[in-house]
C-alpha positions in Angstrom: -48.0 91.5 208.6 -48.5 91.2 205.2 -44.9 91.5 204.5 -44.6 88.4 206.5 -47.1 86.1 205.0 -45.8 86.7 201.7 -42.5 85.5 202.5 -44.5 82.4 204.3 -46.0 81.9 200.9 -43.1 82.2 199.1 -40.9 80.1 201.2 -43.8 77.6 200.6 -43.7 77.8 196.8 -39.8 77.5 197.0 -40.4 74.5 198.9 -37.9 75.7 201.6 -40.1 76.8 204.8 -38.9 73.9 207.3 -35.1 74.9 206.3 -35.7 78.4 206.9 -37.6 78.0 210.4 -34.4 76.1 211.4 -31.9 78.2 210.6 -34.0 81.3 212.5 -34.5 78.6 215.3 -30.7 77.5 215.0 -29.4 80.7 216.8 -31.8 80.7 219.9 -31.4 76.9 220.5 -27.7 76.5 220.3 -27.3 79.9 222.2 -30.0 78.7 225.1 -27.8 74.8 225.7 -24.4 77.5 225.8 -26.3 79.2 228.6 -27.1 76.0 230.5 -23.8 74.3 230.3 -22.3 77.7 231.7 -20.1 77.9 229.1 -17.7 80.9 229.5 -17.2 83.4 227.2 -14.5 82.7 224.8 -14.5 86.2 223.3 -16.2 89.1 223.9 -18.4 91.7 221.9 -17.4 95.0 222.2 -19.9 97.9 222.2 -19.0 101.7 222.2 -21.2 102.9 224.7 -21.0 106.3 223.3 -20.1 108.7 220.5 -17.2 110.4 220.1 -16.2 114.1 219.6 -12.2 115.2 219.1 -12.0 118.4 218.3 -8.1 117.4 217.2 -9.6 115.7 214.0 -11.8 119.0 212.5 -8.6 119.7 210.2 -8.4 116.2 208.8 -12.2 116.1 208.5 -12.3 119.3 207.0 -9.8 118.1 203.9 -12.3 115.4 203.4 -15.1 117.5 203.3 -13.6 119.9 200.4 -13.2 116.4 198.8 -16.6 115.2 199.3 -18.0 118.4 197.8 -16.2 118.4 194.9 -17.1 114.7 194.4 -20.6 115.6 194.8 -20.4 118.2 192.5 -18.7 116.5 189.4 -21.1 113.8 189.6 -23.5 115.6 188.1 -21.7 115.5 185.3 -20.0 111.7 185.5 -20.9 109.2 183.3 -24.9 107.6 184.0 -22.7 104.6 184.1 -21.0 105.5 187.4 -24.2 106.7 189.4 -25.0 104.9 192.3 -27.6 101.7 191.3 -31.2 102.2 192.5 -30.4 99.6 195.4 -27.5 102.0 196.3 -29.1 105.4 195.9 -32.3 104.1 197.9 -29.8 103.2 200.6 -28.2 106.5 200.4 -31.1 108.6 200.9 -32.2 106.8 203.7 -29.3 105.9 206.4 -27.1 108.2 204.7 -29.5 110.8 205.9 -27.3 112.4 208.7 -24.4 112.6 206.0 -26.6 114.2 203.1 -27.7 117.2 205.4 -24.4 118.3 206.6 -23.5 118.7 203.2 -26.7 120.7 202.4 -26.0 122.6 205.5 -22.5 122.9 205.4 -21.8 121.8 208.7 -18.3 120.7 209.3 -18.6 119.8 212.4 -21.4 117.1 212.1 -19.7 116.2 208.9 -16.7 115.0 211.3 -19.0 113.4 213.8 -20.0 111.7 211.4 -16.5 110.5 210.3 -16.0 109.7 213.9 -18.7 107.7 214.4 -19.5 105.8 211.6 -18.8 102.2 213.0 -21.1 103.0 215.7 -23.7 104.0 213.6 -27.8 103.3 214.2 -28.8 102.6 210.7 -26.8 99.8 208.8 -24.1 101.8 206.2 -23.7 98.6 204.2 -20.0 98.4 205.1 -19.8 96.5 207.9 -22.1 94.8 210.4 -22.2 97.0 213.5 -26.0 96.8 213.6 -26.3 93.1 213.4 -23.9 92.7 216.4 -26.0 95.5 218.3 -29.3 93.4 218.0 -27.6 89.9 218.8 -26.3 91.5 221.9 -29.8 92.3 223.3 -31.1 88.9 223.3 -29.3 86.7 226.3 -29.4 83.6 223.7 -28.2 85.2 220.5 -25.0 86.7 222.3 -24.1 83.8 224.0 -24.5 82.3 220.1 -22.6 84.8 218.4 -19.7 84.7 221.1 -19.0 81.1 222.1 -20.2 79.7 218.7 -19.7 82.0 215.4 -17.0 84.1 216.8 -14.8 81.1 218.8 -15.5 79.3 215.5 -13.9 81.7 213.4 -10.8 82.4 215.7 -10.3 78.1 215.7 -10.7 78.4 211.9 -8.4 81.4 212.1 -5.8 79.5 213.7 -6.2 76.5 211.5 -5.7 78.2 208.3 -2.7 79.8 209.5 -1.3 76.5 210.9 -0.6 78.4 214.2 1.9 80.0 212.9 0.6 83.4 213.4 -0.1 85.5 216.7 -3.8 86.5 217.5 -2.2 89.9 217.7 -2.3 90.4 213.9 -5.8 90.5 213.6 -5.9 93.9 216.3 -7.0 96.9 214.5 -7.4 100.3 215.3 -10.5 101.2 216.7 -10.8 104.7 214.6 -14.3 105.4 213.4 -15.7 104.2 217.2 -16.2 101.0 215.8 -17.9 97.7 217.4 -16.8 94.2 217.1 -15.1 92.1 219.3 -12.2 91.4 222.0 -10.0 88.6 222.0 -8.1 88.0 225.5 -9.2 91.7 226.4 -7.2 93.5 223.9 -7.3 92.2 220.5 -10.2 94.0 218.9 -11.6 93.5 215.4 -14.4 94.9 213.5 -17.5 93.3 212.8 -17.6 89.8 212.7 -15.1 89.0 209.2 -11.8 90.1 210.9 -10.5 86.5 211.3 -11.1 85.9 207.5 -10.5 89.2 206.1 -6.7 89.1 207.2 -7.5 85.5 205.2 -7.7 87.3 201.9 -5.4 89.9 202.8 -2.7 87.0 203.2 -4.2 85.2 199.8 -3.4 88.6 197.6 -0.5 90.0 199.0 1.2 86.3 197.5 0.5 87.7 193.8 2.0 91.0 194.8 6.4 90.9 194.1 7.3 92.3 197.7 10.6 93.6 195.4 8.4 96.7 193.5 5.9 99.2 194.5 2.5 97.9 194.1 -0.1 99.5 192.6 -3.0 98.1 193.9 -7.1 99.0 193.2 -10.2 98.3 195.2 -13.3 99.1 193.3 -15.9 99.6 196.6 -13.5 99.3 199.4 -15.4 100.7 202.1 -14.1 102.0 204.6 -11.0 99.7 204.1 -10.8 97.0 206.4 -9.3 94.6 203.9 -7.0 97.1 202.5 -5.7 97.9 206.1 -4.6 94.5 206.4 -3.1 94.2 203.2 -1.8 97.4 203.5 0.0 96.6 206.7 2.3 94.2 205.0 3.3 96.2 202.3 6.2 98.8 202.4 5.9 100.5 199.3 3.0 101.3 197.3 0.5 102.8 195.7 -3.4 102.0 197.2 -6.8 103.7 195.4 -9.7 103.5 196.3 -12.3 103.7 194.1 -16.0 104.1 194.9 -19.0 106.6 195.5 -18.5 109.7 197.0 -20.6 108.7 200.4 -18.4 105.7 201.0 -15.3 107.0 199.6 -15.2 109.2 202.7 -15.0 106.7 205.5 -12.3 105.0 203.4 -10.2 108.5 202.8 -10.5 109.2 207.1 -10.2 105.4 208.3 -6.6 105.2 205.5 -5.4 108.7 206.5 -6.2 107.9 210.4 -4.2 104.4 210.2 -1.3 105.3 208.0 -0.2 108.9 208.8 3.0 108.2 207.9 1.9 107.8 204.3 0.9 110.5 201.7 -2.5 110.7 201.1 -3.9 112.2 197.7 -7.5 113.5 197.3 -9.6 113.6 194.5 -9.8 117.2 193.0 -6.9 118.8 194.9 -4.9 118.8 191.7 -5.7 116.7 188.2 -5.3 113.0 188.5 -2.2 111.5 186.4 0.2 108.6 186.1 2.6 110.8 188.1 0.3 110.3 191.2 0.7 106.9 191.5 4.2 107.2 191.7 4.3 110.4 194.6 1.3 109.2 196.8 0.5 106.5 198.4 -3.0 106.5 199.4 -5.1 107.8 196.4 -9.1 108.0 196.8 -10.9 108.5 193.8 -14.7 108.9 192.5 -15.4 105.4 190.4 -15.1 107.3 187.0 -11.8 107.8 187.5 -10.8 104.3 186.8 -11.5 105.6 182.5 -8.1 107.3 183.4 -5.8 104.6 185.3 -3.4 103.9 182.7 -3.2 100.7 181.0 -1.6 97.7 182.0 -0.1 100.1 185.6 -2.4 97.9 188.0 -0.9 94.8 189.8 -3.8 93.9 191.2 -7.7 95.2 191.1 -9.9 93.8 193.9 -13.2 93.6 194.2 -15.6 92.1 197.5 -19.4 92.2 197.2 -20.3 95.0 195.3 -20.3 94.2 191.5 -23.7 92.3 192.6 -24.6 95.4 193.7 -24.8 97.3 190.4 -26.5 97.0 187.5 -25.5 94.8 184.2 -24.0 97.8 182.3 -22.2 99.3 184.9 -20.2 96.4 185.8 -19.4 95.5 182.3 -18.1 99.0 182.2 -15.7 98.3 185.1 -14.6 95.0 183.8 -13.3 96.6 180.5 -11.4 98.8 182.7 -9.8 96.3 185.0 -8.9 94.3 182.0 -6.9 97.4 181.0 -5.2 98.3 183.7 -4.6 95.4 185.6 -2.6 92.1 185.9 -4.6 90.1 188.5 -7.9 90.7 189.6 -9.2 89.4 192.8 -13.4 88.7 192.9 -15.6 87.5 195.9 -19.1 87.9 194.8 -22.6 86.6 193.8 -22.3 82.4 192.4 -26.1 82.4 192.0 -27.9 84.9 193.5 -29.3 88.3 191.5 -30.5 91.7 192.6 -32.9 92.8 191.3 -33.4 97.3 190.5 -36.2 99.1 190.0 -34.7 99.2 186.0 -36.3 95.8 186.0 -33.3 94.3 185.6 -31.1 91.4 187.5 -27.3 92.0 188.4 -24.8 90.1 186.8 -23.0 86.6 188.8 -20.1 85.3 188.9 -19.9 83.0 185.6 -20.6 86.1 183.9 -17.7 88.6 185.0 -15.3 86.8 182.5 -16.2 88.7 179.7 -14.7 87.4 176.5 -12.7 84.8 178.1 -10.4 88.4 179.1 -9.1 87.0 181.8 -7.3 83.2 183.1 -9.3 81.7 185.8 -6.2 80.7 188.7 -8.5 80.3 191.8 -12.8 79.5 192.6 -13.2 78.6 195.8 -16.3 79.4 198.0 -16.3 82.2 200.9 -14.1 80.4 203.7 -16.0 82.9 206.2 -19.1 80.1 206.4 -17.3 77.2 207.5 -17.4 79.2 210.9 -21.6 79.2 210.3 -22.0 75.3 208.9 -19.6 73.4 211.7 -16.4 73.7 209.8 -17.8 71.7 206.6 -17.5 73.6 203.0 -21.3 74.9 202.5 -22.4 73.3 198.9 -25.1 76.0 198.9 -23.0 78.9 199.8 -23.8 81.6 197.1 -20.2 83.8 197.7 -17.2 82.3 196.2 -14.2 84.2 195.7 -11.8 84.2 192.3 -8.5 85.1 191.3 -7.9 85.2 187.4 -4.6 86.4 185.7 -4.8 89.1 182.5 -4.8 86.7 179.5 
């Protein structure tokens, strides 16, 4: 309660209070007027209604639980400047709960439940947003919002973008992980709720990769590598690491390895990392402080979505030296205004401020396309996620 009236307060002081009642009143309102006019559902969100098990996958989970431990392990010794911020460790120790203990226990098996399951997941993982779709569902209003209004609003907006020259059927991914999200037509599934704009991006990079060469391509915090599946997808030859922290490094190295068997896959530790790797693999997952020993100028393109605001000042500094080593493009969707704050007492660092030293050539700034889909198709002027591209000066 007193949670609450502090944010009443505070919206108050930030003279913003009606605005916000709105937009929480937005959702019901719209959603209750689709209920009346019997509107039918467009698309369709999809649920798991339980977990999985497959005892098929203990070998591959197994592989990636020698990797996780030895992750684990040299982190103790990494760099301060590579531990997880205190926003990120916080999060860790608390919905990463079920992860930490079958490590402390050893326990392979819930280690690959745990793999399995992840998109289906109670607590939210901060890589996709399973449990929002969960709680919209429950309420008769809200669904009928998120389906006939967000989601149909996206897939128009999809369709636009593309000029309709593109089938719906690109957007299908594979539903590894137990994932929810939504159906389109009954079969089309995508995760989450930023399918439609994700293959968006996807499309956007893969135009400043030469489809002639292998690409080496980063993502510094891919997750579990929904973007770099679709980017991925259209690629024939190259080189893909992923870079990140050890409890979301995982779900990246099992989602990859489950989507692209075909491809080989190199984990962190099973033999010392070198220029050579990027040539013989082609799915590379590495611990964060690895990126010290990318070589320079080998990187065609380093991507980063929503996680530089994430750490703390020093730390991304740090990784922006790097990726002005090692690569040509870089591609940025992050923070335009807003900053975290840690328990350091320090702010993160935005947008205006990744540029350091005027490194890099600014070729793209353009705000987050995903919320036209939430402000009726116009460009919103207070949207705080823009994405760049800037060339290696």
């Amino acid at each position: 309660m007193k949670n609450f009236k502090n944010k009443i307060i505070k919206a108050i002081n930030e003279k913003r209070l009606l605005k916000t009642i709105i937009n929480k009143l937005y959702p019901y309102l719209i959603g209750f007027w689709l209920c009346c006019t019997l509107r039918k559902d467009k698309i369709k969100i999809f649920i798991p209604k339980k977990n999985l098990f497959d005892e098929k996958d203990l070998g591959l989970s197994k592989k990636i639980f020698e990797f996780y431990k030895r992750m684990k392990i040299d982190q103790l010794k990494a760099n301060s400047l590579y531990k997880p911020s205190s926003m990120w460790q916080k999060h860790i120790d608390i919905d990463y709960k079920y992860l930490n203990d079958t490590y402390e226990t050893n326990n392979l098996r819930n280690f690959s439940f745990f793999l399995q399951n992840f998109g289906n997941w109670e607590n939210y993982l901060g890589i996709e947003n399973q449990t929002f779709i969960k709680s919209y569902s429950k309420n008769i209003f809200l669904k009928k919002f998120l389906t006939n209004k967000i989601m149909y609003q996206q897939k128009k907006l999809w369709e636009h973008f593309n000029q309709n020259n593109r089938e719906l059927s690109e957007l299908n991914m594979p539903r590894y992980c137990n994932h929810s999200g939504v159906l389109i037509d009954d079969n089309i599934f995508a995760a989450g709720l930023g399918g439609f704009f994700t293959t968006i991006y996807a499309e956007i990079i893969n135009k400043y990769l030469n489809k002639n060469k292998r690409n080496i391509i980063v993502e510094l915090g891919a997750g579990y590598g929904k973007l770099a599946y679709y980017i991925l997808k259209r690629q024939k030859n190259y080189c893909f690491i992923d870079l990140d922290i050890p409890e979301v490094l995982i779900l990246g190295a099992y989602y990859l390895s489950k989507c692209f068997p075909e491809k080989k896959i190199f984990l962190y530790g099973q033999e010392k990392f070198s220029k050579n790797i990027l040539q013989d693999y082609d799915l590379v997952f590495l611990p964060s402080w690895e990126i010290e020993n990318i070589g320079e100028d080998t990187v065609d393109m380093t991507i980063n979505k929503n996680s530089l605001g994430e750490m703390n000042p020093k730390t991304v500094k740090n990784y922006l030296k790097n990726i002005h080593k090692i690569s040509k493009y870089f591609f940025s969707m992050n923070h335009e205004f807003f900053r975290n704050k840690f328990s350091e007492n320090n702010y993160s660092l935005i947008n205006k401020e990744f540029n350091l030293d005027n490194n890099f050539k600014e070729l793209i700034r353009y705000p987050d396309i995903s919320y036209l889909a939430y402000k009726n198709n116009k460009i919103d002027l207070d949207s705080d996620i823009f994405f760049y591209i800037y060339e290696k000066n």
